[in-house]
C-alpha positions as a printed NumPy array, in Angstrom:
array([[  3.729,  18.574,  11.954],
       [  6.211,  17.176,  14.498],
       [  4.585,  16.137,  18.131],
       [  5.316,  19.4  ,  20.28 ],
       [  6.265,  18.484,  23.898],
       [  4.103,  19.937,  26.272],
       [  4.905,  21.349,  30.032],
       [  2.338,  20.049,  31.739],
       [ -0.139,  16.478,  31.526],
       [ -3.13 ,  15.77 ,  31.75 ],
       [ -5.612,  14.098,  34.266],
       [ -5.76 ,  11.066,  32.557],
       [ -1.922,  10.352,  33.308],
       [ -1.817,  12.175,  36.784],
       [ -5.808,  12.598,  38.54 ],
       [ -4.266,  14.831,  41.237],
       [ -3.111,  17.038,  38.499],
       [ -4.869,  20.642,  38.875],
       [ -3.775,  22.622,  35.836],
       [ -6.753,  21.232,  33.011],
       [-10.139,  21.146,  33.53 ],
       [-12.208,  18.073,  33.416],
       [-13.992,  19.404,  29.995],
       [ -9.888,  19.452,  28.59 ],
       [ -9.176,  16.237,  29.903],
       [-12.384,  14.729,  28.151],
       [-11.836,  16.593,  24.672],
       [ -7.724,  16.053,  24.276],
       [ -7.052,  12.32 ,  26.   ],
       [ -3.889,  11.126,  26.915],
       [ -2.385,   7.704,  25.624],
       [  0.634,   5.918,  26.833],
       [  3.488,   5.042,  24.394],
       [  6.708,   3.075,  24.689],
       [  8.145,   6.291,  23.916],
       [  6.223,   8.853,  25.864],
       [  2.731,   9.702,  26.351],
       [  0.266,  11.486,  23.504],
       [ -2.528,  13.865,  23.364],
       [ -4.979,  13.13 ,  21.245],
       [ -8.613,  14.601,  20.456],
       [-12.643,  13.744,  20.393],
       [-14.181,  13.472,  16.832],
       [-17.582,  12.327,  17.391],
       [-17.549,   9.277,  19.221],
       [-13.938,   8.244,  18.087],
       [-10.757,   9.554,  19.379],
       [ -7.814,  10.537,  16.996],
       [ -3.947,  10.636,  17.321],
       [ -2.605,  12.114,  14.496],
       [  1.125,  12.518,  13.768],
       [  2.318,  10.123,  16.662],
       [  6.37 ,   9.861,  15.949],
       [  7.473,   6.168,  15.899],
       [ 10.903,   6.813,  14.522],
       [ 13.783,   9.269,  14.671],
       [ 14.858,  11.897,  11.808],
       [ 16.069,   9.789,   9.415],
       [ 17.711,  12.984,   7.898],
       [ 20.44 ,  12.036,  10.609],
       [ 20.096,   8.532,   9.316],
       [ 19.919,   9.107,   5.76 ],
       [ 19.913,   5.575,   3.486],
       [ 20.548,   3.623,   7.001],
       [ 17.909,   1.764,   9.336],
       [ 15.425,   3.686,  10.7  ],
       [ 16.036,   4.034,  15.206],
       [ 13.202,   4.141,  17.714],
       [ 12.85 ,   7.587,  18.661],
       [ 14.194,   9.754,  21.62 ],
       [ 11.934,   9.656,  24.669],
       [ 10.076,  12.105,  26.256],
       [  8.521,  12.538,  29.357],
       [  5.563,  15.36 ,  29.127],
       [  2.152,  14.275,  26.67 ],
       [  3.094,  15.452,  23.199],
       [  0.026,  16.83 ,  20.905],
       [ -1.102,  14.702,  18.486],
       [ -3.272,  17.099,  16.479],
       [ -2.345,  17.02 ,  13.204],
       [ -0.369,  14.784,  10.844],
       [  3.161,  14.429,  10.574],
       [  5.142,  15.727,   7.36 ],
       [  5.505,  12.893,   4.149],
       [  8.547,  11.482,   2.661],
       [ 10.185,  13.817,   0.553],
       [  8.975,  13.332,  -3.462],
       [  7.925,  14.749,  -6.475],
       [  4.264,  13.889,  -5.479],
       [  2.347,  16.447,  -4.64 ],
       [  2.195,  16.348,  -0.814],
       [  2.759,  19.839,   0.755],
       [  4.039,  18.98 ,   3.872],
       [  7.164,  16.697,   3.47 ],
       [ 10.458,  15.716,   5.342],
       [ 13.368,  13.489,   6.139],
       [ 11.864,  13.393,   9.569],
       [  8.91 ,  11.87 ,   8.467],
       [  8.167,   8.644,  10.659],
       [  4.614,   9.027,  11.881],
       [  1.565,   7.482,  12.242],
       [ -2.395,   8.04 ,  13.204],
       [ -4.873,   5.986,  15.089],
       [ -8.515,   6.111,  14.897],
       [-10.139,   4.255,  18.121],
       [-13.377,   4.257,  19.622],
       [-12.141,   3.698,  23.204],
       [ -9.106,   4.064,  25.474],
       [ -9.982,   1.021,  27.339],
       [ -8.91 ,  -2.348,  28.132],
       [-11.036,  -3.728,  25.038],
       [ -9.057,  -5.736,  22.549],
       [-10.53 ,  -4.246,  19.301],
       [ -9.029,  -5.497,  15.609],
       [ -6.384,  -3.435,  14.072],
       [ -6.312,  -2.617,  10.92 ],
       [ -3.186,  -0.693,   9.262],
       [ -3.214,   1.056,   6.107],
       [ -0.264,   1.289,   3.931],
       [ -0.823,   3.686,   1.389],
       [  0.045,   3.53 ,  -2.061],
       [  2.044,   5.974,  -4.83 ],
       [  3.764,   3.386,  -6.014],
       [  7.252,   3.302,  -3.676],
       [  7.585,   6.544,  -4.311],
       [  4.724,   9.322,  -3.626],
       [  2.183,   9.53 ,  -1.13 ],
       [  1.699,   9.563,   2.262],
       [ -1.043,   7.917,   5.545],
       [ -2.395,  11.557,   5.612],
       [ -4.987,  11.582,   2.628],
       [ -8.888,  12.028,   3.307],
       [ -9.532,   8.793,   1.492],
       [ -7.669,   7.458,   4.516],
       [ -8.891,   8.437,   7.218],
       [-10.202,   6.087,  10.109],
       [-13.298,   7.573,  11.71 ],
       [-15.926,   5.845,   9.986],
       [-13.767,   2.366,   9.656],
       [-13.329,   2.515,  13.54 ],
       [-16.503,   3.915,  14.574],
       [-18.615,   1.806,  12.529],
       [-17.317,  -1.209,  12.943],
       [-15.413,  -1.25 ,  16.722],
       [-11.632,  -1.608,  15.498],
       [ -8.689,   0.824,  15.681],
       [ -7.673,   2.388,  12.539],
       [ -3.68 ,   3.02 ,  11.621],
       [ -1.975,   4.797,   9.054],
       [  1.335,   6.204,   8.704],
       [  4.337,   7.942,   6.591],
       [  7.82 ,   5.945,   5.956],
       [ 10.938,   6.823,   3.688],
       [ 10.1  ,   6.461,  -0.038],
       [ 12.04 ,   6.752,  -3.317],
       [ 15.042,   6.925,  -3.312],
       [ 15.411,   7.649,   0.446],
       [ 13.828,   4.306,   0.94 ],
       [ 15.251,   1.918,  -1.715],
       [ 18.142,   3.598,  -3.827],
       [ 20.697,   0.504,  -2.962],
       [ 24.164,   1.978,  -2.805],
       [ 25.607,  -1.19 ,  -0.825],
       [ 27.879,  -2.572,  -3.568],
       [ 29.95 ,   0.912,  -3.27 ],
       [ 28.961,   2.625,  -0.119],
       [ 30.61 ,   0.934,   2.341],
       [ 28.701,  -0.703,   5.206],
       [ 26.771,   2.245,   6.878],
       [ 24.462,   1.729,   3.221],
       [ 24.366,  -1.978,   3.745],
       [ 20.458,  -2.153,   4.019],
       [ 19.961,   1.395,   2.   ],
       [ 17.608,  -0.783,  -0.729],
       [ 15.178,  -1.82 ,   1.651],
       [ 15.283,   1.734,   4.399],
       [ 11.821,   2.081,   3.445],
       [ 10.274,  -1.664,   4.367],
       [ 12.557,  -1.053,   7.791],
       [ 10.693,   2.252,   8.453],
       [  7.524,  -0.742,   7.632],
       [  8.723,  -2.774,  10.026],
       [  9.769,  -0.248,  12.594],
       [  5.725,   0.894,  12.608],
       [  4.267,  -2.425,  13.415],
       [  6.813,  -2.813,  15.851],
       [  5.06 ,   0.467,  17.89 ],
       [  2.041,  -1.119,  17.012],
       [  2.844,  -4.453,  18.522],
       [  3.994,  -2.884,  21.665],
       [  1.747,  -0.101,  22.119],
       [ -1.829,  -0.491,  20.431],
       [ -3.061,  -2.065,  23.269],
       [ -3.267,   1.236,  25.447],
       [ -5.51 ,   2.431,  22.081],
       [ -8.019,  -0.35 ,  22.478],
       [ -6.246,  -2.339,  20.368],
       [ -5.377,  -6.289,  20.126],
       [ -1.795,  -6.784,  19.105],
       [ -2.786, -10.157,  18.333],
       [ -5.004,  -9.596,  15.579],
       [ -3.21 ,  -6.917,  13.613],
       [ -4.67 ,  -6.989,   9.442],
       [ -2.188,  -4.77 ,   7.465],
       [ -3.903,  -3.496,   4.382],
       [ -2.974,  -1.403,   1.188],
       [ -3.633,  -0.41 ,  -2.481],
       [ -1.773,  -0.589,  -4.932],
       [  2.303,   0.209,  -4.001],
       [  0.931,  -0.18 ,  -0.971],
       [ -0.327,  -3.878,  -0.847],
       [  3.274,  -4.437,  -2.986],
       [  5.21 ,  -3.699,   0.411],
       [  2.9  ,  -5.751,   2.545],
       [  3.596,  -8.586,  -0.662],
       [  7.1  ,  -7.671,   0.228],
       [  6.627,  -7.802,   4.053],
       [  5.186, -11.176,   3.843],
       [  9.019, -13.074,   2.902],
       [ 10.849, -10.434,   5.496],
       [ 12.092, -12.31 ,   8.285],
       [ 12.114,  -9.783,  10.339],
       [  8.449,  -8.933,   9.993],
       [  7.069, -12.243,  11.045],
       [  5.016, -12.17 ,  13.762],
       [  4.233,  -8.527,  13.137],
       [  0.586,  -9.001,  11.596],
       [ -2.147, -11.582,  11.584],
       [ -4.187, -10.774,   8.473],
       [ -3.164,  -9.285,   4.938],
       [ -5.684,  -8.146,   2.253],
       [ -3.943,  -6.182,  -1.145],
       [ -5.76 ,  -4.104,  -3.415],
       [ -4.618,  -3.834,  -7.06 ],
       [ -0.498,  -4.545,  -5.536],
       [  1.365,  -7.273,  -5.648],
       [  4.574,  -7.712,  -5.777],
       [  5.961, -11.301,  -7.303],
       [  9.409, -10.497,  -7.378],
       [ 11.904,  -8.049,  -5.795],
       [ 14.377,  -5.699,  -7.447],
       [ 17.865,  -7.986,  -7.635],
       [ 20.749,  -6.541,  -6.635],
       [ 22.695,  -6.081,  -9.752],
       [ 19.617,  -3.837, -11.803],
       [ 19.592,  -2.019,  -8.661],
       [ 22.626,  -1.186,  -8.852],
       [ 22.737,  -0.302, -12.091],
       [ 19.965,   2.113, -11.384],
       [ 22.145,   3.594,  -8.244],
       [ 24.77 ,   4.154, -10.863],
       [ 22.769,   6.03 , -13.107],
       [ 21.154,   8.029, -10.376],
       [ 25.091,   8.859,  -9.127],
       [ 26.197,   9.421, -12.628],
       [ 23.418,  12.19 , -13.101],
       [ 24.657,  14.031,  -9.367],
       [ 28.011,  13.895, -11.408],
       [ 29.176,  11.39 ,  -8.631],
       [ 31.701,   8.975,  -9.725],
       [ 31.074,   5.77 ,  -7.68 ],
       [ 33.916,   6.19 ,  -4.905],
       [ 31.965,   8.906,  -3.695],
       [ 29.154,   7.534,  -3.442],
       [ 28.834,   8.265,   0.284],
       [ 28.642,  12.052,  -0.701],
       [ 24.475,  11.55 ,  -1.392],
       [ 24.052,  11.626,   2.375],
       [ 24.897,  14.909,   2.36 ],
       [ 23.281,  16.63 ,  -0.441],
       [ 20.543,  18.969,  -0.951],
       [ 17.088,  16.765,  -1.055],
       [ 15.662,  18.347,  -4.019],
       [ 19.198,  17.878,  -5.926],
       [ 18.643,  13.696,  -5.216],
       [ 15.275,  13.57 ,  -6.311],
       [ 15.631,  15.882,  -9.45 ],
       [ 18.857,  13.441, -10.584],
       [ 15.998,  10.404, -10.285],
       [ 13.871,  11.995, -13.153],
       [ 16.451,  10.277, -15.44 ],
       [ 15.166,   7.448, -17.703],
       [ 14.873,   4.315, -16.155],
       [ 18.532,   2.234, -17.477],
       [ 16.86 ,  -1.211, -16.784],
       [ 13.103,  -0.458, -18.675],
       [ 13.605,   2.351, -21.264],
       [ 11.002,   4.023, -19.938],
       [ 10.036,   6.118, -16.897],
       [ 12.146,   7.565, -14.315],
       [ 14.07 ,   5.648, -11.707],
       [ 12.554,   2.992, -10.217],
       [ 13.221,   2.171,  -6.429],
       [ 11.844,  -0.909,  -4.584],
       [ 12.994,  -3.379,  -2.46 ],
       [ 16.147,  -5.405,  -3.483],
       [ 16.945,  -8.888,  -2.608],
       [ 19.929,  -7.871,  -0.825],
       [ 19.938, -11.273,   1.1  ],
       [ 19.842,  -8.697,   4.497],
       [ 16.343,  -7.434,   4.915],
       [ 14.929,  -9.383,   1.886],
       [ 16.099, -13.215,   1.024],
       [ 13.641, -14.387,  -1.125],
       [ 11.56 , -12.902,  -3.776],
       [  7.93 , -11.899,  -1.982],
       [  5.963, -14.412,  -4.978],
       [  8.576, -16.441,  -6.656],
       [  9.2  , -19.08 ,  -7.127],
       [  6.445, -19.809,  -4.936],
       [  4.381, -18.659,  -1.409],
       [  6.587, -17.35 ,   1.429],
       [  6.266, -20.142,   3.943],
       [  6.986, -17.588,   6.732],
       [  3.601, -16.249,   5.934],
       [  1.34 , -19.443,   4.995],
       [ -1.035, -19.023,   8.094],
       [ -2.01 , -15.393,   7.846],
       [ -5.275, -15.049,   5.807],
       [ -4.475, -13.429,   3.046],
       [ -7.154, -11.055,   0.961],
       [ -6.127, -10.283,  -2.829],
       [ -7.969,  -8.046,  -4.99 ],
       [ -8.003,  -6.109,  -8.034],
       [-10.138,  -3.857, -10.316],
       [-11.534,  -5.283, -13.501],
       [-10.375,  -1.796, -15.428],
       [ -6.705,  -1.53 , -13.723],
       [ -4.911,   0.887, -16.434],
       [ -8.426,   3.217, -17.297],
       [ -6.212,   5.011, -14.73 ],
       [ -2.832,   5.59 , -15.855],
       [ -3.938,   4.855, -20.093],
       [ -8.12 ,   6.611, -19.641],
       [ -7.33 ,   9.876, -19.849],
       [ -5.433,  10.046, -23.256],
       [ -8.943,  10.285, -25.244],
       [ -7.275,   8.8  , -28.286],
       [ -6.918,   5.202, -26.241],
       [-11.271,   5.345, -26.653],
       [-11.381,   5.692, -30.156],
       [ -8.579,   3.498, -31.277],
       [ -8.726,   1.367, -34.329],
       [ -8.132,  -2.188, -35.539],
       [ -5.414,  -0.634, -37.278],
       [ -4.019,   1.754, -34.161],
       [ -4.247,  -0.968, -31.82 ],
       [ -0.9  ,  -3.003, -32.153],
       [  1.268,   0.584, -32.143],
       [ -0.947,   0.778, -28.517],
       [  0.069,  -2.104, -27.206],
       [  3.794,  -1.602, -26.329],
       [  6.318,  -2.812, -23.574],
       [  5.539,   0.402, -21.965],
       [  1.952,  -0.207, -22.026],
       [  1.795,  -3.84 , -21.726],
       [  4.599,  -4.678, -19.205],
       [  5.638,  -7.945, -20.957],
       [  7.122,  -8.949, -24.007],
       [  4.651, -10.533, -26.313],
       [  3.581,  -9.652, -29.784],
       [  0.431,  -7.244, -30.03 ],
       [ -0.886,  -8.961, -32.911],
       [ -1.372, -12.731, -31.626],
       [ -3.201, -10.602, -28.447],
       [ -5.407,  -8.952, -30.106],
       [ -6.573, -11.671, -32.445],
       [ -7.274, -14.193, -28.98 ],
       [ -9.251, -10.952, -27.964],
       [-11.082, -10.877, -31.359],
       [-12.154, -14.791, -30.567],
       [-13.252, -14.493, -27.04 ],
       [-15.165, -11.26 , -27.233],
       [-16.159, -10.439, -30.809],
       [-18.367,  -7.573, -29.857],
       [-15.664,  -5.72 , -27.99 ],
       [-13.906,  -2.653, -29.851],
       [-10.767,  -1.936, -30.383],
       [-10.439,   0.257, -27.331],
       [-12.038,  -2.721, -25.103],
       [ -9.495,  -4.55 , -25.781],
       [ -6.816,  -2.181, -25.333],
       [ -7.608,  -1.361, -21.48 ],
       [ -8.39 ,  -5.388, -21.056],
       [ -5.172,  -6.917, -22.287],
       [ -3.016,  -4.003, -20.463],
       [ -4.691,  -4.891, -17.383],
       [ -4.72 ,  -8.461, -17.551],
       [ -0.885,  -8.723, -18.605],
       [  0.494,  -6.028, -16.203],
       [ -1.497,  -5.334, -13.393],
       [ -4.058,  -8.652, -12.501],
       [ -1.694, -10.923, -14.044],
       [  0.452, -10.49 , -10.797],
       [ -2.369, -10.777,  -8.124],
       [ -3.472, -14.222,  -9.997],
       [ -0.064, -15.924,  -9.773],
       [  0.224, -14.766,  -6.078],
       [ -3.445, -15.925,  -5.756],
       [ -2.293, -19.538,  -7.428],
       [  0.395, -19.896,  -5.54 ],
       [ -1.467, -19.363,  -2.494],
       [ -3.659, -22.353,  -3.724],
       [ -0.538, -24.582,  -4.55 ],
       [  0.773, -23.88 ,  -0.979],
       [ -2.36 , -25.364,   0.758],
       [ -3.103, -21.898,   2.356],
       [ -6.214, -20.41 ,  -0.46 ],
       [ -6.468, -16.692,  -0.679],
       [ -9.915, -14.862,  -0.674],
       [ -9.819, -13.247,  -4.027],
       [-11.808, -10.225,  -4.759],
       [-12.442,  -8.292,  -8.838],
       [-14.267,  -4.681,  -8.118],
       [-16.486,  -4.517, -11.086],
       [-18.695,  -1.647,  -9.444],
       [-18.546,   1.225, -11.497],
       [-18.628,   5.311, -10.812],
       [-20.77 ,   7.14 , -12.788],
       [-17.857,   9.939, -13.29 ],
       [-17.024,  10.398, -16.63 ],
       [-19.795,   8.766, -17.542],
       [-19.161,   5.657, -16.557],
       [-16.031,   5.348, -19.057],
       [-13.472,   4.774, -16.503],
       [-15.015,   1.837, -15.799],
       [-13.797,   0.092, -12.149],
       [-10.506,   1.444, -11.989],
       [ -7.137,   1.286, -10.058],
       [ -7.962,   2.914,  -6.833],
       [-11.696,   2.521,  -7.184],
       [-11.593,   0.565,  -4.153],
       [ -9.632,   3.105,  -1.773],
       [-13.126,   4.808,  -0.268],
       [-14.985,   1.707,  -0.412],
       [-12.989,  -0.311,   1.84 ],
       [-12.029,   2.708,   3.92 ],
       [-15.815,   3.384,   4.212],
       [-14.522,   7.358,   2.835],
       [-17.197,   7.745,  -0.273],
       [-17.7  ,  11.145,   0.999],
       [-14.175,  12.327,   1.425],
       [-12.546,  14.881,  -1.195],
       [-10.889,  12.867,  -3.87 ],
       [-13.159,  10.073,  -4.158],
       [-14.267,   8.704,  -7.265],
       [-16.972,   6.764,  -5.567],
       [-20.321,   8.86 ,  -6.078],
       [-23.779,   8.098,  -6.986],
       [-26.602,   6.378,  -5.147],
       [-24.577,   2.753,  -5.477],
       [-21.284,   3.967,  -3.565],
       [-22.454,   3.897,   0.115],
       [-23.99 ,   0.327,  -0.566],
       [-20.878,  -0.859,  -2.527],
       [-18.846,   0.502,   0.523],
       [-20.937,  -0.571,   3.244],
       [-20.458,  -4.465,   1.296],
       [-16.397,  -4.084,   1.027],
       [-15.507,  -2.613,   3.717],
       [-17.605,  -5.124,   5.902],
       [-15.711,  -7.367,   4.198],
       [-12.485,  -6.166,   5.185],
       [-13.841,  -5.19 ,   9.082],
       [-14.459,  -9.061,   9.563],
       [-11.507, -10.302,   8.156],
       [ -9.606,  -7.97 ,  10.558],
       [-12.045,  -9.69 ,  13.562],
       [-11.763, -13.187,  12.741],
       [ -9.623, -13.945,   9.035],
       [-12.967, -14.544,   7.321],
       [-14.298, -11.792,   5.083],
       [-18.119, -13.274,   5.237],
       [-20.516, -11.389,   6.756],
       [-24.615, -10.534,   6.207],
       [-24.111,  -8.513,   2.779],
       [-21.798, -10.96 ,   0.919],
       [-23.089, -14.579,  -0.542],
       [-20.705, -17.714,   0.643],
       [-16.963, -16.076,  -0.202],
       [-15.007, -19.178,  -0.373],
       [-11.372, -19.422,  -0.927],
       [ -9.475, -19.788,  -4.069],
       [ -8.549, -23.052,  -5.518],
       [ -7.113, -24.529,  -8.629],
       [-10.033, -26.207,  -9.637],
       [-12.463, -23.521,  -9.454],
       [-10.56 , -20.554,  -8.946],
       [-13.542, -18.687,  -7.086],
       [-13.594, -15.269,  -6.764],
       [-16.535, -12.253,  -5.547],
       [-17.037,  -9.9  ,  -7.995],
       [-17.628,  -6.799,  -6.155],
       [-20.789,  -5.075,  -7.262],
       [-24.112,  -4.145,  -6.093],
       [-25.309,  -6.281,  -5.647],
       [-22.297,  -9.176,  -5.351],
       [-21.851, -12.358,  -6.825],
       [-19.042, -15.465,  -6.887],
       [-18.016, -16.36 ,  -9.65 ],
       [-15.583, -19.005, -10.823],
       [-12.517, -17.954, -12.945],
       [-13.464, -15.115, -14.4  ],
       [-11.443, -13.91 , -17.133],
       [-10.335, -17.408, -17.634],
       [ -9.121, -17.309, -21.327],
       [ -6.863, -13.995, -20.824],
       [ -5.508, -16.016, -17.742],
       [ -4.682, -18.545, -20.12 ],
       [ -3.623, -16.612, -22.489],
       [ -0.905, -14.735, -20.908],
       [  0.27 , -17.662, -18.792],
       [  2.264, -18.332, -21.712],
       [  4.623, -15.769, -21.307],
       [  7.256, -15.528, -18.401],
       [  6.098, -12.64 , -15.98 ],
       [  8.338, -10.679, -14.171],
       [  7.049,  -7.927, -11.845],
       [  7.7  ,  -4.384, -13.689],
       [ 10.589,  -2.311, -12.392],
       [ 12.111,  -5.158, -11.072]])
């Protein structure tokens, strides 16, 4: 929903005002912006802004830099959340005009609480700040900080890079969605501060594509400065799209709106649903999957790869959190029921590029499998290697090179498992969502049983006092130290937790053999 301007404002901005009652002014508080004042509302002791717009349509800006928003001058109701990038996902509200965010806070006052934003995942492509998993009322009131979330330009309308035949106005159209990133913490540098906030201790935070941007964020030069604290949960992103595959993808996309590439310039005029059904198309660059659109090095927005060669040096001082789930792909590969009862003999037709996300023969795999765990079956092995070579793979060479730079990472595997499914999921991507949001009980999650309030209460303490002070410890946690080369320690999330040092050390060796390069990219 877009904020509605509203005739007349409340006491809180003018006391001599007569037209709201005291009772109103309490329930529906009043917040000053950079860009005009908000109305938000009381939910038990926290107060909520949802759907506050920090950017202009980008329907009018379609593929270009996101602007601050007009002004405006009477309190505009913040009630309800603001519409989602448009997508195939399955959001029901969506947009161009889709530049909003939320705040949780316990207090309008001059305290200088942590901040913690939430960038939510879907890959670059679905999803949107507005889920129940997300929301901040528990986070903030439970442990005094001010919760953000928010919506930005995904897909295509965030990274389809159409500078190489555009023309100049789609100079920066690969990276339009880590702008719309950028233009967010901007508002919240500048304005958190009448929420309760502390601009100077900002912790961005996100799961899966979501801790991928913040990867991203963390070699933008223009988002230095911006935040004070990262922590990523099952995303990383090592390297960036580069500009020639990207384009390559633009051409395909154009090719299937029967564009030829001089008119290229013609997408910012054409039907929404018509750009995102011409994206289905298989993916030119992997054979597999539609389109993929993430940020390019374009050497504009983005002039080094986020993880490679090494650590961005912009972002060496910011305490960095990296996790991942010990059962990554029971996600995406779980629900085929023939993945649980594979055999010796079906495993190697399993274990594709598709599957695996690098190119290395099944069979050599499965026998180092065979030798390190010989009680494991088939299917054991099958979820382990795909998520060791394709999803943790990544978050260990960004946690190494963290370690190589001098500046150690806290480094985090969630081995707690749901009882859903009986328990055959195992700890899977986006386990973590409600336990570090502190949302077990929200629709959606996967975290039930009498462990998941414990297992929440430990990780999302975890992530509260790394937002207070860059140091995850706190009372339910043994000593978390950082990770080094020589020990490679890491806290195995479970009930109750443990460190322990470099775990799944012969699959890290294993597939350090073979040259990684982020999928998609």
């Amino acid at each position: 929903m877009k904020l509605r301007r509203r005739t007349v404002m409340t006491g809180l901005l003018l006391p001599t005002l007569s037209g709201f009652t005291r009772q109103q002014r309490i329930d529906h508080p009043v917040a000053p912006t950079t860009n005009g004042p908000v109305r938000g509302y009381r939910d038990g002791g926290v107060t909520v802004f949802k759907g506050i717009r920090y950017g202009a349509d980008t329907g009018q800006r379609r593929f270009q830099p996101s602007a601050p928003p007009r002004p405006w001058a009477d309190p505009a109701d913040a009630f309800a959340y603001g519409p989602a990038s448009p997508q195939t996902g399955p959001e029901l509200n969506q947009s161009e005009d889709c530049l909003f965010l939320n705040v949780w806070t316990p207090g309008l006052d001059a305290e200088r609480r942590p901040v913690m934003v939430y960038i939510h995942g879907g890959g670059y492509s679905t999803g949107s700040g507005s889920s129940p998993l997300y929301d901040g009322t528990r986070l903030a009131a439970r442990n005094d900080v001010v919760v953000v979330t928010l919506n930005h330009r995904l897909n295509l309308f965030g990274y389809a890079y159409l500078a190489r035949f555009a023309g100049p106005a789609f100079a920066d159209s690969g990276n339009a969605g880590q702008l719309d990133l950028i233009l967010a913490l901007r508002w919240v540098r500048n304005n958190i501060a009448g929420f309760g906030g502390d601009p100077s201790r900002v912790m961005v935070f996100g799961q899966s594509g979501g801790g991928a941007k913040i990867a991203t964020l963390m070699a933008t030069p223009s988002a230095a400065g911006l935040f004070h604290r990262v922590a990523t949960m099952s995303g990383q992103q090592v390297t960036a799209s580069g500009p020639m595959n990207a384009t390559r993808r633009a051409t395909a996309w154009l090719d299937a709106l029967d564009l030829p590439p001089d008119r290229a310039a013609d997408v910012a005029n054409l039907p929404v649903d018509r750009l995102l059904r011409a994206a289905e198309i298989t993916d030119p660059v992997l054979g597999y999957g539609s389109l993929y659109f993430g940020p390019v090095l374009d050497d504009r927005t983005l002039t080094r790869h986020p993880f490679y060669p090494d650590a961005p040096t912009q972002s060496a001082a910011i305490p960095m959190i990296i996790g991942n789930t010990r059962d990554e792909t029971r996600a995406f590969l779980g629900g085929d029921p023939a993945n649980h009862a594979l055999t010796w003999d079906d495993l190697p037709g399993r274990m594709t590029l598709a599957n695996m996300r690098i190119d290395v023969a099944p069979e050599g795999v499965i026998a180092a499998y065979r030798a390190m765990h010989p009680d494991w079956s088939p299917s054991d092995v099958f979820f382990a290697a795909t998520t060791a070579a394709r999803s943790w793979r990544g978050a260990i060479i960004e946690a190494e090179a963290r370690a190589a730079a001098g500046t150690p990472a806290f480094v985090y595997q969630l081995n707690w498992t749901s009882p859903i499914d009986g328990g055959r999921r195992g700890a899977m991507h986006t386990d973590d969502i409600p336990l570090a949001l502190d949302t077990v009980a929200a629709p959606g999650s996967r975290a039930q049983g009498p462990q998941a309030q414990p297992m929440a209460d430990i990780l999302s303490g975890a992530f509260a006092a790394f937002a207070r002070t860059g140091d995850p410890n706190h009372p339910g946690l043994p000593a978390w130290t950082p990770y080094d080369l020589t020990r490679r320690q890491t806290m195995i999330m479970d009930v109750p937790p443990r460190m322990e040092d470099d775990p799944r050390g012969g699959e890290r060796r294993l597939f350090a053999r073979v040259p990684y390069i982020q999928p998609g990219t």
